[in-house]
N, C-alpha and C positions, 0 to 999 in steps of 0.2 A: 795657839801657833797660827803665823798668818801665812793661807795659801795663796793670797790674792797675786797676782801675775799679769804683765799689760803684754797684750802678745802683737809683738811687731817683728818686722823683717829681718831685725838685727836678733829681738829677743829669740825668737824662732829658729835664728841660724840652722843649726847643728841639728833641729830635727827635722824641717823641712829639704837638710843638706842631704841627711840619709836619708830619706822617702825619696827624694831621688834617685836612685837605685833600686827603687821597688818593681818598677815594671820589669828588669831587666831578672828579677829574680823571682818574680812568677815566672815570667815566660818559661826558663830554666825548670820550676817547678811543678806548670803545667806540663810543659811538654816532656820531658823525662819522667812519665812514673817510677821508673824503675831505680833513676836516683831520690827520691822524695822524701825517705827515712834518710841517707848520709845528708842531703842539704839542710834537714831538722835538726838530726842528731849534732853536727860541726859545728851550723850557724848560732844553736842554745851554748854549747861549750865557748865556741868565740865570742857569744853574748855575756856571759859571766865573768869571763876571763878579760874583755875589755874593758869592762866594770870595775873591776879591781886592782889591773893597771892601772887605769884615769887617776882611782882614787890616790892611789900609793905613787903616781911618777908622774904621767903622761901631763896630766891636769895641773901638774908643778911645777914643771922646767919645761915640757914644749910647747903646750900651749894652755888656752882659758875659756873654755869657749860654755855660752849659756844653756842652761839645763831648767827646763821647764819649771820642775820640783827643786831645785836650787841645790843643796845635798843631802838630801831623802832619800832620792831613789835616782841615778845618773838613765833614766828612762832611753835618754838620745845612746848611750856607748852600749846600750843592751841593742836597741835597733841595729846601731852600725857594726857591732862583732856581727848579730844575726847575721845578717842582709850580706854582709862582706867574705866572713868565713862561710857561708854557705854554698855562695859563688866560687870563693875558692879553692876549696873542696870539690866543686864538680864542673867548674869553668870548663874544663878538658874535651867533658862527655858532653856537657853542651853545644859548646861553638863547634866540633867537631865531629859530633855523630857518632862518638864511644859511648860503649856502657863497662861496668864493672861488674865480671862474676865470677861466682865461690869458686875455687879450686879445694885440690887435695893439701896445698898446700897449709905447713902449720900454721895458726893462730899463732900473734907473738904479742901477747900481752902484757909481757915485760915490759915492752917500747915505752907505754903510757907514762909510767913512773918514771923512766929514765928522763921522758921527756921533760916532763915535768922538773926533774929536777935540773936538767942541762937550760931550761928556760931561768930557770932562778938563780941558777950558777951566774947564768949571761949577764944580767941584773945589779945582781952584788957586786960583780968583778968592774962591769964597765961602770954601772951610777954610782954605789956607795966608797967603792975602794978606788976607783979613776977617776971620778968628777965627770964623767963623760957625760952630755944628755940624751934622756932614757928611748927617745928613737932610736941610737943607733943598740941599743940592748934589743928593742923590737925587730929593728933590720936581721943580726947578728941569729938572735935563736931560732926561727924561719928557715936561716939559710943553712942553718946546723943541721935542722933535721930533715932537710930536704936533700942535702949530700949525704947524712946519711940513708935515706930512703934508697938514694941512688945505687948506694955501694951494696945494700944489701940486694938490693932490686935489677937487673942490669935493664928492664925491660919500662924502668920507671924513668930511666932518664929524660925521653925524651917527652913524655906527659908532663913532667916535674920543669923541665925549664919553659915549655910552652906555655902552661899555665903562669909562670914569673910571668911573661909576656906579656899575654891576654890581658892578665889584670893593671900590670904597671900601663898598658893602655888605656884599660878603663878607668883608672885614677886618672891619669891627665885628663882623659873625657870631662870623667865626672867633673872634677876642679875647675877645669876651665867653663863648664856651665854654672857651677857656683860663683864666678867671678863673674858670669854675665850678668849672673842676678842680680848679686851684690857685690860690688867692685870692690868695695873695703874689706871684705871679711877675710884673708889671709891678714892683712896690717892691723885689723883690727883684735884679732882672736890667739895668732902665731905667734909665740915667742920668738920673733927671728933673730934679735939681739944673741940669742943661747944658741944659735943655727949655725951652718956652712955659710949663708948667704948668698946661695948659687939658685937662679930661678930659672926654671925652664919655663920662656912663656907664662911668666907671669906665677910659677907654681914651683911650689918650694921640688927643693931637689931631693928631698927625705921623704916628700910626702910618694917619688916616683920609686923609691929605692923601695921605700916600704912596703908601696902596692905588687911590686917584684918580690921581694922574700916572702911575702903571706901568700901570691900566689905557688912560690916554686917550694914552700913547706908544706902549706896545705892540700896541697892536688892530691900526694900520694896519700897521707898520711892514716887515712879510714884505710884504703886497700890494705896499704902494709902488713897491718896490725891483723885484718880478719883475710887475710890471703885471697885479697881478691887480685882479678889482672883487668886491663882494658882487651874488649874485642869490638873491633868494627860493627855497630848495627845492620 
């Protein structure tokens, strides 16, 4: 089997796109010990999980973008769940100086499976049985379980939509520093043809949606489940 690889700017894309992102999830990591297990624990679970989206959707109908190991091992979509769900997960208590701790409140580790399943519901119903393309499934079960977090939570509302924020800003961030790098790499990589065809500045309008529902899913999602609350540092 041949591993040989010529590594350029284009070939490189996707994983020098996510290491981009790396500083900003140390810093989070360094400075929050106390969140350093939930940015692990998220960032491995969104690492696997955007793995096996690419494989089965993402990598089919939204976009195509180069993978070091070709399709061996999707190396660059385990970095980007890492790095992205980590942040997500604890963007809150970062940029704002929260941390999350135990209460007396129940565990509810029912949520997990439900979740789980209400992700794969989103899936089936919108790519296999609607044609629809598999970003807006991404969008979609995000923002499922992040109104749910709410409803159950009343005290998560407002961590839960500020984090959508934070992050749909750090995606336009990020994006438009990948376009400074490489000017072609949305035209080059993006299925836009399959898209809205709506750019903000230069940046697809799914890529801002989606950085919004991973954040406004994710923020609460560890809390919920082990009864944690935010309190002011």
């Amino acid at each position: 089997m041949d591993f040989s690889y010529e590594l350029t700017l284009s070939s490189t894309f996707y994983l020098w796109g996510a290491l981009l992102l790396l500083p900003l999830w140390l810093y989070g990591f360094i400075k929050n010990k106390d969140s350093r297990k939930e940015i692990l624990i998220c960032g491995v679970f969104f690492g696997f999980a955007a793995i096996a989206i690419g494989y089965f959707y993402s990598n089919i109908d939204y976009w195509d973008p180069p993978f070091i190991f070709n399709n061996i091992f999707h190396l660059e979509d385990f970095l980007y769940g890492l790095i992205v769900g980590g942040l997500s997960a604890e963007i809150f208590e970062i940029i704002l100086g929260y941390k999350s701790v135990q209460t007396k409140r129940k565990k509810m580790w029912i949520l997990i499976p439900i979740f789980y399943i209400t992700t794969f519901l989103c899936f089936y119903i919108i790519v296999d049985i609607l044609g629809i393309n598999s970003i807006w499934a991404l969008i979609v079960a995000p923002i499922i379980v992040g109104i749910f977090s709410m409803i159950l939570r009343k005290d998560f509302i407002i961590p839960t939509i500020v984090s959508g924020i934070i992050i749909m800003i750090i995606t336009f961030l990020w994006q438009k520093l990948i376009i400074f790098i490489y000017p072609t790499a949305i035209t080059d990589y993006w299925s836009l043809e399959n898209m809205s065809g709506y750019m903000i500045s230069g940046v697809p309008l799914e890529e801002l949606l989606f950085g919004f529902a991973l954040g406004f899913g994710a923020s609460s999602f560890y809390e919920l489940i082990l009864g944690y609350e935010y309190v002011k540092k």
